[in-house]
KOLVEXKOL-225631 format. One record per residue (C-alpha): residue number from 1; x, y negated, z. Coordinates in nm, 3 decimals, always signed. Each point is the difference from the previous one (the first is absolute). Layout:
FINU resi       u       v       w
FINU  NUM       X       Y       Z
...
END
This chain:
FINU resi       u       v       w
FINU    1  +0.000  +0.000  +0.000
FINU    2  +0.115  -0.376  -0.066
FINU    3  -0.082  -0.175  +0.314
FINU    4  +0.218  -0.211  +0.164
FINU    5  -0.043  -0.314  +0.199
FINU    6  -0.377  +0.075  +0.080
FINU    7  -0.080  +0.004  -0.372
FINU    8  -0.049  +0.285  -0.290
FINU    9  +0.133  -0.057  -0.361
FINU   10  -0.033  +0.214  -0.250
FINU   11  +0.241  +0.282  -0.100
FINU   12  -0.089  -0.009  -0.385
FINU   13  +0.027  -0.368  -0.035
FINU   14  +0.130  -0.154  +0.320
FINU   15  -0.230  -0.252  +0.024
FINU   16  -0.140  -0.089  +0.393
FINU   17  -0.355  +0.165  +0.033
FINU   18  -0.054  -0.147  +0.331
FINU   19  +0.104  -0.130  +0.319
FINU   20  -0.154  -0.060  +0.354
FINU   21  -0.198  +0.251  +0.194
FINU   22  -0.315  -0.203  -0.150
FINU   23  +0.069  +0.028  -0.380
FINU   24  +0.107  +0.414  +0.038
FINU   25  -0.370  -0.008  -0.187
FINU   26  +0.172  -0.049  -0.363
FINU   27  -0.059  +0.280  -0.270
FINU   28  +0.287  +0.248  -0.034
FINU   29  +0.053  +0.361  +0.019
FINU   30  +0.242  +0.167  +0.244
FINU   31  +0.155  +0.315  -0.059
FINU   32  +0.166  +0.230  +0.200
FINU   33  +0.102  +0.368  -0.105
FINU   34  +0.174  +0.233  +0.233
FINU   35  +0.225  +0.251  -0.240
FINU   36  +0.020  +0.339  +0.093
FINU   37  +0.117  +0.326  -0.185
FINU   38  +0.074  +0.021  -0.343
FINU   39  -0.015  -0.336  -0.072
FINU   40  +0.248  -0.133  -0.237
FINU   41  +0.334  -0.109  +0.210
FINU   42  -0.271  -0.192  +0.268
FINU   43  -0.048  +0.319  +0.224
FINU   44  -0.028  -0.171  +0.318
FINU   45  -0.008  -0.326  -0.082
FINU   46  -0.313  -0.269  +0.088
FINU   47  -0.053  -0.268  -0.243
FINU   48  -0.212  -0.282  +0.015
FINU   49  -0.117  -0.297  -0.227
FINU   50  -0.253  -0.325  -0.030
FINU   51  -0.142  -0.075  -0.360
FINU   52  -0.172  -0.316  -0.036
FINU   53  -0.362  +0.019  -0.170
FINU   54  +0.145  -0.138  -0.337
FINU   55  +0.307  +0.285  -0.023
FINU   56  -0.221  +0.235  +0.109
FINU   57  -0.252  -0.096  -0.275
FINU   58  +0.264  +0.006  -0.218
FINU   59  +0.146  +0.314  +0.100
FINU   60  -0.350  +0.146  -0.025
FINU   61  +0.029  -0.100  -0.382
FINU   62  +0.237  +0.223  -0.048
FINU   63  -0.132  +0.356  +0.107
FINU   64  -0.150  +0.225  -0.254
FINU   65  -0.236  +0.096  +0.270
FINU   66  -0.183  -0.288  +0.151
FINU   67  -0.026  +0.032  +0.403
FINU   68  -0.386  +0.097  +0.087
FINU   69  -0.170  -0.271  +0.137
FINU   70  -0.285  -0.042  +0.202
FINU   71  -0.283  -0.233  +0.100
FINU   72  +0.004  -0.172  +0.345
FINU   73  -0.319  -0.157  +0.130
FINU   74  +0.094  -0.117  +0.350
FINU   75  +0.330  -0.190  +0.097
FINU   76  +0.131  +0.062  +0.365
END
């Protein structure tokens, strides 16, 4: 994850999604992934990421399978 000084940026693009406690509300997606067994030279290994909305769109773009989606009809 990129956050330092109380604030996340962005791994793909490095740009500052957010800062204080009060704006942690800001779109992205955080990743982690725990690697176990027969992994590819990770075997052991935990790595995790933040992807603003707009690199994460954009990485979207590129799969040949789109991610499923789904319909939300209350916020929390």
């Amino acid at each position: 994850m990129s956050r330092k000084d109380n604030a996340v940026y962005c791994n793909c693009c490095g740009r500052r999604i957010c800062g204080e406690e009060q704006e942690i509300r800001a779109s992205f997606l955080t990743i982690r992934k725990e690697w176990g067994y027969f992994s590819d030279r990770k075997d052991g290994q935990i790595h995790s990421m933040d992807i603003c909305e707009a690199c994460y769109d954009m990485l979207v773009e590129s799969f040949t399978i789109p991610p499923e989606k789904e319909e939300i009809t209350e916020y929390l």
